[in-house]
C-alpha positions as CSV (number, residue, x, y, z in Angstrom):
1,X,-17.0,4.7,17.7
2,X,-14.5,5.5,14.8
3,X,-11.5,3.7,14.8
4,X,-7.8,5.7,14.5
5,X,-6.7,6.3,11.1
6,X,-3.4,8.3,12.6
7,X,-1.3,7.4,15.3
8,X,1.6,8.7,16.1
9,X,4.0,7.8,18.8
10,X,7.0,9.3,20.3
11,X,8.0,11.3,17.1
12,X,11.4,12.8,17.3
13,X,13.1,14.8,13.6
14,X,16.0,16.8,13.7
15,X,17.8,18.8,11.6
16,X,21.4,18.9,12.5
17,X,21.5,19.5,16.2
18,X,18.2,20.6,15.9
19,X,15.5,19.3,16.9
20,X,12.4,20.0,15.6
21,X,9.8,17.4,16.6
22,X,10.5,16.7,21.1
23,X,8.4,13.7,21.3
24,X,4.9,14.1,19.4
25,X,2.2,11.3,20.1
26,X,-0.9,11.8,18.7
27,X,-3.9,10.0,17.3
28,X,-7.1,11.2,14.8
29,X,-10.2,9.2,13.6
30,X,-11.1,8.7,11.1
31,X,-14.1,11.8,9.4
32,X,-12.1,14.3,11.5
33,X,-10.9,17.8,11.0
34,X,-7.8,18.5,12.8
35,X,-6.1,21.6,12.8
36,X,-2.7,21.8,13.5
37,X,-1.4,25.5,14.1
38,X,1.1,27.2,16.2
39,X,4.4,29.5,15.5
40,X,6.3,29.6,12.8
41,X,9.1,27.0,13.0
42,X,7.2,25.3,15.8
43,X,7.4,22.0,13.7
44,X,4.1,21.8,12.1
45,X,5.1,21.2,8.4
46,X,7.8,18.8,9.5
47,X,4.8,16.8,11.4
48,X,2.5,16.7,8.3
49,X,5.5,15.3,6.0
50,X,6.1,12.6,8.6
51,X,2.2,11.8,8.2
52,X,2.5,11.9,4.5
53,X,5.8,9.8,3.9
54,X,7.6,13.5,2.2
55,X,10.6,12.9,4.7
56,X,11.4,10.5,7.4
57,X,12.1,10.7,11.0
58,X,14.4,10.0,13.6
59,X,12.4,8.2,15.7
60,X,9.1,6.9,17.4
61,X,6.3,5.6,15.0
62,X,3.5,6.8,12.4
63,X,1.3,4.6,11.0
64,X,-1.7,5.7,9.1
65,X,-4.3,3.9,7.3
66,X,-2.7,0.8,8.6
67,X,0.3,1.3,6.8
68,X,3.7,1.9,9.2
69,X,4.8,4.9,7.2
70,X,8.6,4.7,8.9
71,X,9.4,1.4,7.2
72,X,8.6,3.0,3.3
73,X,11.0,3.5,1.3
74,X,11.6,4.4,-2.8
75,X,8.5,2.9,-4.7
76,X,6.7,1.9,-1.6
77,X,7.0,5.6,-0.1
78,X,6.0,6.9,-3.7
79,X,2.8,4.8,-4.3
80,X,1.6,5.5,-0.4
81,X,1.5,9.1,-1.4
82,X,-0.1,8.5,-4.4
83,X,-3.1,6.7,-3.1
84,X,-3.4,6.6,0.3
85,X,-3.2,10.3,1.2
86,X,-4.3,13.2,-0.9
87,X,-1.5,16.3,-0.6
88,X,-2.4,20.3,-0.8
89,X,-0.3,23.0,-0.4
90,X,-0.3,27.1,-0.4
91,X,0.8,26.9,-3.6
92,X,-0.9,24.8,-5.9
93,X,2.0,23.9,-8.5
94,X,-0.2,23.2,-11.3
95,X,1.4,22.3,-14.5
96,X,0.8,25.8,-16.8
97,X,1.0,23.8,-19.6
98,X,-2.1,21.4,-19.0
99,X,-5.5,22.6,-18.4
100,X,-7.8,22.4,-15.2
101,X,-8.8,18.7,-16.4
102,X,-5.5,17.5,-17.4
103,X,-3.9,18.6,-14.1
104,X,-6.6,16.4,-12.3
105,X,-6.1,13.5,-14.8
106,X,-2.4,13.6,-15.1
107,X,-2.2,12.2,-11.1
108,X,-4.1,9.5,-12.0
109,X,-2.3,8.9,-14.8
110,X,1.1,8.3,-13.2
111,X,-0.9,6.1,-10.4
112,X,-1.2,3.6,-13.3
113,X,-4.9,3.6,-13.0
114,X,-7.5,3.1,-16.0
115,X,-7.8,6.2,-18.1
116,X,-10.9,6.3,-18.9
117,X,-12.0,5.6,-15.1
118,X,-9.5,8.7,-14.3
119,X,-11.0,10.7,-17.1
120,X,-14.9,10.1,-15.3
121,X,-13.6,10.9,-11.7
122,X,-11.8,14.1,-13.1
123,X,-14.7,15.3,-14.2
124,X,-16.8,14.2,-11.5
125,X,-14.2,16.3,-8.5
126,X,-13.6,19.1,-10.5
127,X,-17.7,19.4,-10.8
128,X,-17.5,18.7,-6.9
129,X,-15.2,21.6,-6.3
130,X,-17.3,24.0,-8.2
131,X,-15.3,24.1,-11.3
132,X,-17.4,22.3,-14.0
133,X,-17.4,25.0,-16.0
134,X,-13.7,25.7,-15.9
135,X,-12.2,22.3,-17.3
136,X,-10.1,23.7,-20.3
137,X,-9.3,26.7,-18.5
138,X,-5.1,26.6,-17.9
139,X,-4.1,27.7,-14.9
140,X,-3.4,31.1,-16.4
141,X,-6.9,31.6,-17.2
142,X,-7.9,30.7,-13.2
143,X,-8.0,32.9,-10.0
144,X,-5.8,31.9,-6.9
145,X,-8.8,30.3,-5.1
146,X,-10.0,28.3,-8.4
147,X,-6.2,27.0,-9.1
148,X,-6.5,25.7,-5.3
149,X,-9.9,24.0,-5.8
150,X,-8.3,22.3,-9.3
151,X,-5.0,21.4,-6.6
152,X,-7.1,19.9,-4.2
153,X,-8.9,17.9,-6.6
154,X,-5.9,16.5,-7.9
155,X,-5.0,15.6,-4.3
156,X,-8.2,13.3,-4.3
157,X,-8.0,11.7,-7.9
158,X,-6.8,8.2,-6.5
159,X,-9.1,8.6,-3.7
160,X,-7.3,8.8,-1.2
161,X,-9.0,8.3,2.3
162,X,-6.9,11.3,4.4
163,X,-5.8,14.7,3.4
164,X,-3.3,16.5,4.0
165,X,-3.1,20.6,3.5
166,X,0.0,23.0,4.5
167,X,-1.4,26.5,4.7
168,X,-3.9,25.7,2.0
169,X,-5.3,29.4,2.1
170,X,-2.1,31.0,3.0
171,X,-1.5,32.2,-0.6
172,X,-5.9,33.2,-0.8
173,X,-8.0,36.7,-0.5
174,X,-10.6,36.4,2.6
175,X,-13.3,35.4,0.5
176,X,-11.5,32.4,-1.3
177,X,-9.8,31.6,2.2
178,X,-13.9,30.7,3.5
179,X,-14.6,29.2,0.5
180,X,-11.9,27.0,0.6
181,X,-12.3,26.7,4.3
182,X,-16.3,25.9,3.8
183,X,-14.8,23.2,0.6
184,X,-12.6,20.8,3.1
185,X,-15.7,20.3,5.4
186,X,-18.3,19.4,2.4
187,X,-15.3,17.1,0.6
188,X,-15.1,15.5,4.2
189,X,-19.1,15.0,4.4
190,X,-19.3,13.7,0.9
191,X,-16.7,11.6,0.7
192,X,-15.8,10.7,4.4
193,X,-12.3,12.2,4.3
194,X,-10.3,12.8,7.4
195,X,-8.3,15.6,7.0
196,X,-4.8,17.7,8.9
197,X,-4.6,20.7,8.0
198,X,-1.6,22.9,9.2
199,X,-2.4,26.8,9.4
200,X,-2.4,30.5,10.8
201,X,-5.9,30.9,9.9
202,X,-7.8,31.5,13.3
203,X,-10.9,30.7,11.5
204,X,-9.8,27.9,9.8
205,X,-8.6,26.3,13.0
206,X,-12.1,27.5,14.8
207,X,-14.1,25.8,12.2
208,X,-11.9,22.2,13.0
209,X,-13.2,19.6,15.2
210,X,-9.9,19.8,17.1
211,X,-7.2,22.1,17.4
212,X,-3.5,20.8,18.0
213,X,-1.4,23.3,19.2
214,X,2.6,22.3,18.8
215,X,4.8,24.9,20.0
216,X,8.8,23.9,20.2
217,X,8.2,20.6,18.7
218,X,6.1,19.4,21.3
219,X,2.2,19.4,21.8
220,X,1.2,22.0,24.0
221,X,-2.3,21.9,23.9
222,X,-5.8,20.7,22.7
């Protein structure tokens, strides 16, 4: 049986008087697919960022790969996101300066890992996300769904065991949204990712091994 990779407990967030997250508990293994959908505003985003260390939280706990994620703070937050979860969002926010391979490299770089090991494993995801062929291409030269495929292999440069996507085809024509959609599941096979993705995509959510519906900042069903 896998072990849990996420759990979360109790999670409250608010905004002002607001209260976006009522009280979220919820646990994913390890190799799993987990959608996360539901209205707009319903708390989804606010969720993922409490998973990935981009904000903090009011109360309960997340702890993921091990790590309780509610006592980082400053470097420690920093180098959590920079290793232990890949991040991917609708819009890819490429540097327009660098080209396909630099984009990829450039995380890697800031990680303080070995270049030329960052370098190899540029090449090597780029090729994995159908892009060999594209490597000095800037993201000017690239269509939407090939700037996302560069994003999300910058996302796994420092190899990172989850990831995490916010409306990763949101931005994408039909037939880069399934090709994207088809990518996550062969990334998760090959490399034995676990990955949350928060969307609107009906067939993105279909294709999931679980669905997590949160509606008012509360789960309201699986």
């Amino acid at each position: 049986m896998k072990h849990q990779i996420i759990d979360i407990q109790d999670l409250h967030k608010h905004y002002g008087s607001f209260e976006v997250l009522r009280g979220v508990s919820l646990t994913i293994a390890e190799g799993e697919v987990v959608a996360i959908v539901g209205p707009s505003g319903a708390g989804k985003t606010t969720l993922l960022h409490a998973i990935g260390a981009l904000s903090d939280f009011d109360g309960g706990k997340v702890v993921v790969d091990g790590v309780d994620v509610g006592s980082l703070s400053g470097d420690a937050a920093a180098d959590f996101r920079a290793t232990k979860v890949g991040l991917v969002f609708q819009f890819h926010h490429l540097l327009p300066e660098f080209t396909a391979f630099e984009n990829v490299c450039l995380a890697g770089y800031i990680a303080g890992r070995d270049k030329q090991e960052v370098k190899q494993r540029a090449t090597e995801l780029l090729s994995m996300v159908g892009l060999s062929e594209r490597l000095g291409h800037k993201p000017s030269q690239l269509s939407g769904g090939e700037q996302q495929r560069v994003a999300i292999a910058r996302a796994l440069i420092n190899s990172p065991r989850i990831l995490l996507a916010d409306e990763p085809s949101g931005n994408l024509d039909s037939h880069n949204r399934t090709e994207i959609h088809n990518l996550f599941f062969e990334l998760r096979d090959r490399l034995g990712l676990t990955i949350v993705v928060v969307t609107h995509d009906e067939s993105l959510a279909q294709m999931s091994d679980r669905q997590i519906a949160i509606v008012d900042g509360q789960i309201a069903n699986e």
